[in-house]
LOPAGU-827011 format. One record per residue: residue in one letter; x, y, z of N, C-alpha, C, O in turn. Coordinates in steps of 0.1 Angstrom, whole numbers, plus 5000, padded with zeros to 4 digits. Example, Ala and Ser with C-alpha at 12.3 -4.5 7.8 and 13.67 -1.06 7.14 Angstrom:
residues 2
a513249435078512349555078513249675078514249675085;s512849785071513749895071512950005079513450115080;
END
This chain:
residues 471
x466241227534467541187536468141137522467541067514;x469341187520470241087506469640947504468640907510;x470140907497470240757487471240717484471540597483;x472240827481473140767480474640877481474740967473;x475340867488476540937482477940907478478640817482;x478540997468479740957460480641037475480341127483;x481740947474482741007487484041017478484640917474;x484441167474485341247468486941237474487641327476;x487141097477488441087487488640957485488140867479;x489740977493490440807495490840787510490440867519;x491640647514492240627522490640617535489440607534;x491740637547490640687561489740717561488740667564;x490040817556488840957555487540897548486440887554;x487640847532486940767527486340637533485340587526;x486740567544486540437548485340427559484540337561;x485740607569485340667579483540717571482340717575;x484040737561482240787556481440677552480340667556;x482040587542481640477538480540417547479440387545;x481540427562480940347579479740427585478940377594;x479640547579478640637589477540637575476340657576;x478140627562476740587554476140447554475040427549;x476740377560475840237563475240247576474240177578;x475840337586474740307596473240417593472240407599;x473440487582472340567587471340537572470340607568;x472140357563471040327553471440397539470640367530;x472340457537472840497527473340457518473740357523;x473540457505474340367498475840497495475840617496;x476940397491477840467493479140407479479540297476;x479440527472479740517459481340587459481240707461;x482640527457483840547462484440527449484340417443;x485140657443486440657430487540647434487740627446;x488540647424489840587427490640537414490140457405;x491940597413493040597408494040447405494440367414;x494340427394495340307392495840267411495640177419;x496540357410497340327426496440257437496940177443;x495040287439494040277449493140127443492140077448;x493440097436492639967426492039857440491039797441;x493239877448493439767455493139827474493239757485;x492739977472492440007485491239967492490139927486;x491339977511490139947517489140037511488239967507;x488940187507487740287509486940167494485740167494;x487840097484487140057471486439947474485339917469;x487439877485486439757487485239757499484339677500;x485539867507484339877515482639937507481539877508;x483040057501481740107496481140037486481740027475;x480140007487478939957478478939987460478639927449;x479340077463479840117445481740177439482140267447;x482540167430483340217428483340257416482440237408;x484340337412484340407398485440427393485940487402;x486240417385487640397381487540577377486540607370;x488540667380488740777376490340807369490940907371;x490840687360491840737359493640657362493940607373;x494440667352495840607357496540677365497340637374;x496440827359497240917371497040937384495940967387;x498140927395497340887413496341027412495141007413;x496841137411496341287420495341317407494141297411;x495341337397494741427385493241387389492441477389;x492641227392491841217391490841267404489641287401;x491141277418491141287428490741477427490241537437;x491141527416491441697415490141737407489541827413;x489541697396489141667388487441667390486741577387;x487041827397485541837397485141807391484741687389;x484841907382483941847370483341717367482141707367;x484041627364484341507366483541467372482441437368;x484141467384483341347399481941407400481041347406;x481841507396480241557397479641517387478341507387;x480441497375479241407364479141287367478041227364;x480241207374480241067380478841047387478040967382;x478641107400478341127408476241167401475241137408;x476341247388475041247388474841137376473641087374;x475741097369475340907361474940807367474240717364;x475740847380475440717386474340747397473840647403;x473840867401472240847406472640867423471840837433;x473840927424474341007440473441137437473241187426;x472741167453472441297455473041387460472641507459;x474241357467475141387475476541337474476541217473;x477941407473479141417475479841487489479741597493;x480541397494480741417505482641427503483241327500;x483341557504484341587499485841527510487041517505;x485541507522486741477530487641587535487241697538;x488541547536489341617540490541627529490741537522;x491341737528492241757516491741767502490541757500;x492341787492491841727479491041867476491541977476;x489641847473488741937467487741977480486642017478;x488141947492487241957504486842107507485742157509;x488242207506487842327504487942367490488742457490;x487642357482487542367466486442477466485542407461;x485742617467484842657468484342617453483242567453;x485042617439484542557428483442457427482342457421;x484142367435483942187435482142227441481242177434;x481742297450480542327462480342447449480342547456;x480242477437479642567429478742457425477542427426;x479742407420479642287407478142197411477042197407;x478942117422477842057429476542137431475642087425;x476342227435475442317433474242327415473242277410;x475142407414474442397398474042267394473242277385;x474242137395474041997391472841937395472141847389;x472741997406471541957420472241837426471541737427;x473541837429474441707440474741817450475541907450;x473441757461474341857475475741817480476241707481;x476241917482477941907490477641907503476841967510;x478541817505478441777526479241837530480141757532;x479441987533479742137534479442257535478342287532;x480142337538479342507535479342547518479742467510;x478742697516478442717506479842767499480742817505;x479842747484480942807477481542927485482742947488;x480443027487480943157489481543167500482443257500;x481243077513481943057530482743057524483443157523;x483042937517484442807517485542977509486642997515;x485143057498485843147494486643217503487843237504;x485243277511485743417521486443327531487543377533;x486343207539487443197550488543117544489343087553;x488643067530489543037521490843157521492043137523;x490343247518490743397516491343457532490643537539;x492843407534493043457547492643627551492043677561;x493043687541493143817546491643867548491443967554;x490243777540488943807542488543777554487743847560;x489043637559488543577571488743667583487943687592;x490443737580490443837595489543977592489244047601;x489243987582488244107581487044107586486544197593;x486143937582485343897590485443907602484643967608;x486543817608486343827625486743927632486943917644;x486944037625487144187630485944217635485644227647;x485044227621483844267618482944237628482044327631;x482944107635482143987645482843987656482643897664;x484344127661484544107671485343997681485343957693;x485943967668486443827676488143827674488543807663;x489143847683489743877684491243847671490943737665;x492243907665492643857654494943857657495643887667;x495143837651496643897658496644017647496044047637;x497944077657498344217646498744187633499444087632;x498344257624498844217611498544347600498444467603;x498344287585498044357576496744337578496244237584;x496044487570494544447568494544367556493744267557;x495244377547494744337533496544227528497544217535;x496344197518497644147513498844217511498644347511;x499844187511500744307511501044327494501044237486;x501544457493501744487482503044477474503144497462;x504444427489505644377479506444407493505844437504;x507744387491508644377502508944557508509344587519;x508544627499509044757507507844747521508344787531;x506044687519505544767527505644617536505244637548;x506044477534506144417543507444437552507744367561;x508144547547509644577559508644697567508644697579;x507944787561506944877567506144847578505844937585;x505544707580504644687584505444617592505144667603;x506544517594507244447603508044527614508444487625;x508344657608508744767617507644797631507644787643;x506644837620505344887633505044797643504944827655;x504944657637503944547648505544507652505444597660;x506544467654507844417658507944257651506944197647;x509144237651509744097649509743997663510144037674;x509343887660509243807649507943797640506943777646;x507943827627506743807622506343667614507043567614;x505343677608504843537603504143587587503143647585;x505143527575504743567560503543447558503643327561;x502443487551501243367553501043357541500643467537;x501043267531500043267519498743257521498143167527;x498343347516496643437517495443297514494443277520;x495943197503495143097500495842957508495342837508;x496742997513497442887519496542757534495542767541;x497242697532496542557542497542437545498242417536;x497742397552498342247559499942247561500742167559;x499942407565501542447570501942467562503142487563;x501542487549502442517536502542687531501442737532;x503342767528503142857523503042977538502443087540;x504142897547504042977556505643007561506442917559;x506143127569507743157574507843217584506743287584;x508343227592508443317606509743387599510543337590;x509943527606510943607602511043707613510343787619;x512643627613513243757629513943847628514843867636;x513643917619514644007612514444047599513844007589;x515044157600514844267585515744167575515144147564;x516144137576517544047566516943917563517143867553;x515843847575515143747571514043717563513843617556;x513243827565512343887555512443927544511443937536;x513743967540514544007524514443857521513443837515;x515143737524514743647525513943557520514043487510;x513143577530511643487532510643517521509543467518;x511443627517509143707515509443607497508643517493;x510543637489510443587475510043437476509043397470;x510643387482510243207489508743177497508343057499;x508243247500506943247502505943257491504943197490;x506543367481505943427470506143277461505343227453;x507043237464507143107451505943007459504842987454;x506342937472505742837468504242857472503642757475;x503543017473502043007476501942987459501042927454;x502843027451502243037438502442877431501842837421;x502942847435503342687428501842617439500842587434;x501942607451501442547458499842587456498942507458;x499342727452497842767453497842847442497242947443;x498342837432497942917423498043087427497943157416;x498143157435498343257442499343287449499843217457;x500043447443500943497446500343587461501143677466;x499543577465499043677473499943627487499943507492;x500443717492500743687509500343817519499943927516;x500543757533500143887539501043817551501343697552;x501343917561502143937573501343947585500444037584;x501343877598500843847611501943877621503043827618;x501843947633502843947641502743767647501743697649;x504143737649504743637653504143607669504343687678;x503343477672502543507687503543387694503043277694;x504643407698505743317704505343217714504743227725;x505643127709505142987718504342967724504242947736;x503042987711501242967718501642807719502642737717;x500042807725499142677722498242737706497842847701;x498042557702497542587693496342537697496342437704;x495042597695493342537702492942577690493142677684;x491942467687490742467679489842387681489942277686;x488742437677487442447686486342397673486142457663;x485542247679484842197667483542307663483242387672;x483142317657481642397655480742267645481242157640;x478942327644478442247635477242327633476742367644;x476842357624476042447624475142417612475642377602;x473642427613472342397602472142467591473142507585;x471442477587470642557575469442627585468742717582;x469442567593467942677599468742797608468142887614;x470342807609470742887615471142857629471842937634;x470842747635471442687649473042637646473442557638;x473642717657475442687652475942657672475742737681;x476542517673476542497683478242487684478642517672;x479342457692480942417695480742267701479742217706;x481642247700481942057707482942067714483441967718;x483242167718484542217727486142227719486142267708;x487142197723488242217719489242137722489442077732;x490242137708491242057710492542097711492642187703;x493642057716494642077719495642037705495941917704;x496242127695496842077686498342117692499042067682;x499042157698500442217702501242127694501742187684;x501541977695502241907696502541907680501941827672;x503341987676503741957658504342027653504442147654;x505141947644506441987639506242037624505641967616;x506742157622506542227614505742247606505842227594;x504442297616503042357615502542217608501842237598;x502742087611502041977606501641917617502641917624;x500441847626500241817637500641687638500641627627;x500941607652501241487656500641427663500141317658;x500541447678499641417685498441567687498741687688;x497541527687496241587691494941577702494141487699;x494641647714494441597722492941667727492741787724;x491941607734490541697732490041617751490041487753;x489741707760490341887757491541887760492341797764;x491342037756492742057758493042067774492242127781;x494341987779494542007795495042117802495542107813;x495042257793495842377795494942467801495142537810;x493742457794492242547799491942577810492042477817;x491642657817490442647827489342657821489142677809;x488242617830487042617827486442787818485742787808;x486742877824486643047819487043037808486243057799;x488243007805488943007792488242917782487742977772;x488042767783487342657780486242777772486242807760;x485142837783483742897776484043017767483343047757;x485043067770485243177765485743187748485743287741;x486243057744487042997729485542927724485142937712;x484742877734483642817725482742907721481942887713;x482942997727481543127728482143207717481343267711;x483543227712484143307698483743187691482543187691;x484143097686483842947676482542977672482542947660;x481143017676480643017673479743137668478843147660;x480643277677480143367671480843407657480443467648;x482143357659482543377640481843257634482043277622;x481243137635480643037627479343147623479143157611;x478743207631477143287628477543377622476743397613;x478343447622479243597619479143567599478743657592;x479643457594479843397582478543317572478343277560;x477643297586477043207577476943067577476043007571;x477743027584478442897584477342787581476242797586;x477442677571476842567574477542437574478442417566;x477142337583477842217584479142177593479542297594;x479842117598481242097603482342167602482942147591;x482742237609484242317605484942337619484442297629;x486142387617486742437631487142577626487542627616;x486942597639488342757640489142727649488942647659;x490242817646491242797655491942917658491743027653;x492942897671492943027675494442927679494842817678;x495143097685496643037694496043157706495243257706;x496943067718496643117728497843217734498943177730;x497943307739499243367746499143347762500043417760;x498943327773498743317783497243287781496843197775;x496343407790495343407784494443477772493243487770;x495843537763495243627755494843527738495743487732;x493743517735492943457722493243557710493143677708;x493543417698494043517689493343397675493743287672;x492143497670492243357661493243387647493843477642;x493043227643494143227633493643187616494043207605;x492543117622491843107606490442957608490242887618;x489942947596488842857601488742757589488342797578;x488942657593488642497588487442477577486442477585;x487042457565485342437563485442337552485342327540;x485842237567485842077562485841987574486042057584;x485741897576486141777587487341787587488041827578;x487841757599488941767605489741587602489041497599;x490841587602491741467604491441447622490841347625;x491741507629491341517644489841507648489541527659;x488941477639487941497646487441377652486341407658;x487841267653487641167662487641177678487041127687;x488841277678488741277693487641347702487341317713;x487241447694486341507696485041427695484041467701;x485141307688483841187688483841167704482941187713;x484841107704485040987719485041117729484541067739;x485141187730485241267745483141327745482541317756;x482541367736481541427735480141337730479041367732;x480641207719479741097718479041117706478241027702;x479341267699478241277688479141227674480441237676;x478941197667479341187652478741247642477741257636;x480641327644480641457634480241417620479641497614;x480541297612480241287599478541277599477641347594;x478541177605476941137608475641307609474541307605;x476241397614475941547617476241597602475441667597;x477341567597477441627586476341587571475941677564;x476141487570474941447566473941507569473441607564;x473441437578471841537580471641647581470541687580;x472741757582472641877579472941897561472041977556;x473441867556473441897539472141847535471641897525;x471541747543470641697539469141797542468041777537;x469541897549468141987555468141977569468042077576;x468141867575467441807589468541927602469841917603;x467841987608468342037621469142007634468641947643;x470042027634470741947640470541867652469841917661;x470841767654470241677663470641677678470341597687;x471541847681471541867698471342047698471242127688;x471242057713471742207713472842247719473742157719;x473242337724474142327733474842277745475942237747;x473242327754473042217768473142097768473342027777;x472842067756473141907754474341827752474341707754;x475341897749476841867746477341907756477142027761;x478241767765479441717774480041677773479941567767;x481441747778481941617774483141527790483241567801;x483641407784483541317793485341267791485541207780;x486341287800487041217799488241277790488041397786;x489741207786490341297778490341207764489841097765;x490841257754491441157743492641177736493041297736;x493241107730494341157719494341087709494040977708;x494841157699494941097687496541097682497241197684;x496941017677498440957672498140967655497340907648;x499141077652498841047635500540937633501640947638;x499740837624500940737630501340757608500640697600;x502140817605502640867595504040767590505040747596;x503640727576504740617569506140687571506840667562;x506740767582508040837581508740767589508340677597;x510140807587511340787596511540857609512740897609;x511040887617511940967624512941017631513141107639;x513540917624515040937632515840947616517040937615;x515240967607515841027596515641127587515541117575;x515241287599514641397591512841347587512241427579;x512041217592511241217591511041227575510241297570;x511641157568511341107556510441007552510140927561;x509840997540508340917540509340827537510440837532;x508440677542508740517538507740437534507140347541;x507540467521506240377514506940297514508140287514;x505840207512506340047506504839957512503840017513;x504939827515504639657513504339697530505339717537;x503039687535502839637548503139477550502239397548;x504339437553503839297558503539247572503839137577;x503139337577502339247588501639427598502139527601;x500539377598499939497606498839427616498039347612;x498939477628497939437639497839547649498639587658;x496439597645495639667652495339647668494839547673;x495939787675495839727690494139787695493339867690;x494139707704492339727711492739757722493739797727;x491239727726491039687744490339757747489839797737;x489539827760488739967764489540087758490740097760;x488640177751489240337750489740317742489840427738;x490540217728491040197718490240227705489140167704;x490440297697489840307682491140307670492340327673;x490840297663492140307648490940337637489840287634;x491940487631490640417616491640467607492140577609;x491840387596493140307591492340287575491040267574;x493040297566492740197554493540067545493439987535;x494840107559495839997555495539867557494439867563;x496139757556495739617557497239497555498139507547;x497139397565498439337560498739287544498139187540;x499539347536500239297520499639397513499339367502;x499239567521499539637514500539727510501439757517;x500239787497500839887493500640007496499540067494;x502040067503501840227508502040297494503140287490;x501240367486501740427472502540567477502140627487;x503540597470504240707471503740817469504440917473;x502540857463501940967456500941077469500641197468;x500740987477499441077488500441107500501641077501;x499841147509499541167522500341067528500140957524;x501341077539502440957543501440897557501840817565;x500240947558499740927571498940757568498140737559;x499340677577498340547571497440497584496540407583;x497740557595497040507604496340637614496840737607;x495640687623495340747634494840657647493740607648;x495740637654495640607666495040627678495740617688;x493440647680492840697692492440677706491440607707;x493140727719492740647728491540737736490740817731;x491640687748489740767756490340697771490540577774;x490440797779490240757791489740877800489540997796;x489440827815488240927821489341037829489041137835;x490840967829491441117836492741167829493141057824;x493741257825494541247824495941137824496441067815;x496141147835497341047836496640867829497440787824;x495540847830494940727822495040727805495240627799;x494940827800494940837785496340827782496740767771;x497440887793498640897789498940737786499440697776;x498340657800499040487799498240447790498540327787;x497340477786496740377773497340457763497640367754;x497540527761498540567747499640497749500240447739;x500140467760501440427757501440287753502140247744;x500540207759500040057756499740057744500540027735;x498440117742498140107725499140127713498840077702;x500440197715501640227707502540127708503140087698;x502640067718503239937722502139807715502439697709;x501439837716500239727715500739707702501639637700;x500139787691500339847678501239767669502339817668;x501239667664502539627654502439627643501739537638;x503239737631503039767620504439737610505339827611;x504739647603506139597599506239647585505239707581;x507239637578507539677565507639817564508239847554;x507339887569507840057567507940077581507640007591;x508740237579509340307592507940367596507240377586;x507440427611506340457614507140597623508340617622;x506340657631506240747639506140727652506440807661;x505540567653505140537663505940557676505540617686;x507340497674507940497686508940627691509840637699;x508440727681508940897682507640937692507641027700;x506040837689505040947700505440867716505240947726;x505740767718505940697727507040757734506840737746;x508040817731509240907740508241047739508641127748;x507741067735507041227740506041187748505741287755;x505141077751504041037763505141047775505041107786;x506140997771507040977785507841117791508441097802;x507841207787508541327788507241417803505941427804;x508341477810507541517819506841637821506041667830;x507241727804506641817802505241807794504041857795;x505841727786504141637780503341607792502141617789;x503641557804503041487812502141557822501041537827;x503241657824502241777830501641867824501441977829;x501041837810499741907801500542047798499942127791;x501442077801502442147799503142197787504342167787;x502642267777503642247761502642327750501442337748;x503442377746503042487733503742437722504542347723;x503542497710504142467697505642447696506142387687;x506142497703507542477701507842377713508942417718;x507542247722507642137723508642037713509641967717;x508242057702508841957694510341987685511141907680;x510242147684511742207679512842207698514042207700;x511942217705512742217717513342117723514242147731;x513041987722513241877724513641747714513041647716;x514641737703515641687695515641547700515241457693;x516141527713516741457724515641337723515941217727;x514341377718513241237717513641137703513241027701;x514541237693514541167682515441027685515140917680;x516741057696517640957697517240827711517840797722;x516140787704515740707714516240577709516740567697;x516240487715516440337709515140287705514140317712;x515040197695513640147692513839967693514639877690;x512639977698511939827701512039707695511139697686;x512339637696512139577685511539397689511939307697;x510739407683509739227689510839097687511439087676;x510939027693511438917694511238837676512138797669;x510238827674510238787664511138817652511838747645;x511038977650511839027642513639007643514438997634;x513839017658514838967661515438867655516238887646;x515038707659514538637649515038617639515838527636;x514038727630514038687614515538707610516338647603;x515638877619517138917617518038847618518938847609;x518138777629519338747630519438557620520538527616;x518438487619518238397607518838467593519938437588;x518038547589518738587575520238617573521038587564;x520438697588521638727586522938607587524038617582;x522238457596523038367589522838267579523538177577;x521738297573521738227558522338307547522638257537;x522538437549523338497540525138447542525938417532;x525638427558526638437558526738247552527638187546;x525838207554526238077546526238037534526637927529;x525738177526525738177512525038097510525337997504;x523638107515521737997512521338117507520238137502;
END
């Protein structure tokens, strides 16, 4: 087993590994940026390392963290989520140094990096794909060619693309004239790559994806699946495991592809695939070869810990279940509780937490790196909190989400929070009922009234007469 590992991240995600390297005896070694001086992942882990004044440069910066990482006597780098997590580079590098990556190999991370490779692969393995191009397209004459044959609406994808970015739906020959140059810009600003390619448009799936984990000895097992529908432009919000849309047929039938494209590739370590659903027709859409932001829920419903898994497998050791041994129990959700407005286009609101209190009770988790009198920095990720609840039926997860969101008091920036609290209450949410377009279809949740605590009241209405008294 390690000794020690450097964790190539910040925030959550970093705080989340830090916790699963202390239970299992680890020591745990955390870098970080001017901006982060003062974050939980710096003060939790056992070791830190200054990488730098600029927020992102240093966070980007393989080379780097892999010499950090072997000065300071890590055997292991454990990459996170975002950042360099799919970096096939970063998993070279580490390689050649002798610092294992807590990941698949360079060459996975490439080929299912490489959209137009991945559908080749799961062609190859049989596993169902949407209509599309085989290969990238070669320019707008053959993507009007190709949108002719398969029909409109289609979907322009950047080939290296990831996290909703570098992606367009197009209903029309006129939209596609359009779309395709604006695609072409921002896969190339956003990935370095001009490459795109075209997917027929699969109208108001579900979005399902399906955890996998798989060894070095070749054992690749699923953790079942989760329900991503709920998200507004291809960014997710709430996230829910399982999914309540499934039958049981269907349920086996998405775990049993998840792992024949995980074997199909090679796969080693934690990833997801994901698919959209049409009724009952499976369509996958591309595969994850990293930890999930969602993968909590998938903790609480099945009991195993995915990071904890992720470890001992980089590490050599066999995975610690088989299949028959994974159940799961109960539903869960997760709340990405994001520094935005939502009732103002969902614009980010960094700033100064002054006052934050974490709700509990049974079925409650949060894993957070915020703290009361911190600073939200403007440079990352607007997400500061994930909200997880666990109950044993449906309609129970719904009232503990709603409690825990109520519970929840986060002051000094605008949250999300009370935009997920009018969608628990909606009857279409309620009846497990809802595909990706949920959240463009329903507007009507933005103009809710919001809550507001007595206290704040309060302060409000105090300041506002010490101002009019000119104190």
């Amino acid at each position: 087993m390690f000794k020690k590992v450097l964790i190539a991240n910040r925030g959550e995600i970093a705080v989340r590994i830090v916790r699963a390297c202390a239970e299992m005896g680890i020591r745990s070694a955390a870098i970080y940026t001017e901006p982060d001086r003062y974050a939980l992942h710096v003060k939790r882990a056992d070791e830190a390392y200054f990488i730098g004044d600029e927020p992102l440069s240093g966070y980007l910066d393989a080379r780097r963290i892999v010499n950090i990482a072997v000065e300071t006597g890590c055997d292991a780098i454990h990459p996170g989520y975002g950042f360099l997590s799919e970096n096939a580079e970063f998993s070279r590098i580490c390689s050649e140094r002798g610092v294992a990556f807590i990941g698949p190999s360079g060459d996975v991370i490439s080929r299912m990096g490489d959209k137009t490779a991945a559908r080749a692969s799961m062609i190859a393995a049989g596993v169902p794909v949407t209509p599309g191009t085989e290969g990238n397209l070669s320019g707008l004459d053959e993507a009007l060619t190709v949108a002719d044959e398969i029909g409109y609406p289609v979907m322009l994808k950047a080939t290296s693309g990831g996290g909703g970015r570098g992606i367009r739906r197009c209903d029309s020959a006129e939209e596609l004239r359009q779309q395709y140059p604006r695609v072409i810009s921002e896969a190339t600003k956003a990935f370095g790559s001009a490459e795109v390619f075209m997917e027929k448009c699969i109208v108001d799936p579900r979005h399902i994806e399906v955890q996998i984990l798989a060894d070095k000895q070749g054992n690749a097992i699923h953790l079942y699946e989760r329900d991503c529908s709920i998200q507004r432009r291809n960014q997710k919000l709430i996230e829910i495991a399982p999914s309540p849309q499934l039958t049981p047929e269907l349920r086996a039938y998405v775990g049993d592809l998840a792992v024949r494209a995980a074997k199909a590739v090679g796969y080693e370590n934690a990833g997801t695939v994901e698919f959209l659903l049409s009724g009952n027709e499976v369509y996958f859409m591309e595969m994850n070869t990293r930890v999930q932001v969602e993968h909590t829920i998938t903790e609480q419903i099945t009991g195993v810990d995915i990071v904890r898994e992720q470890i001992r497998i980089a590490s050599g050791l066999p995975l610690s279940y088989r299949q028959q041994d994974i159940q799961f129990r109960g539903y869960a959700l997760q709340f990405r509780i994001n520094a935005e407005d939502p009732k103002n286009n969902f614009m980010p609101s960094f700033g100064k937490i002054t006052r934050y209190y974490a709700p509990g009770g049974p079925g409650v988790r949060t894993d957070t790196a915020i703290y009361t009198g911190y600073t939200i920095p403007p440079y990352f990720d607007s997400m500061c909190l994930k909200l997880i609840v666990w109950a044993l039926n449906w309609e129970d997860v719904l009232d503990r989400g709603a409690r825990a969101l109520e519970d929840m008091k986060l002051q000094g920036v605008k949250t999300t929070a009370s935009y997920y609290e009018e969608i628990l209450k909606h009857p279409e949410f309620r009846a497990g009922s809802f595909t990706t377009s949920f959240v463009p279809n329903h507007p009507e949740l933005l103009n809710y009234s919001e809550k507001r605590h007595p206290s704040e009241i309060a302060l409000a209405i105090a300041t506002a007469l010490a101002a009019h008294a000119g104190l």
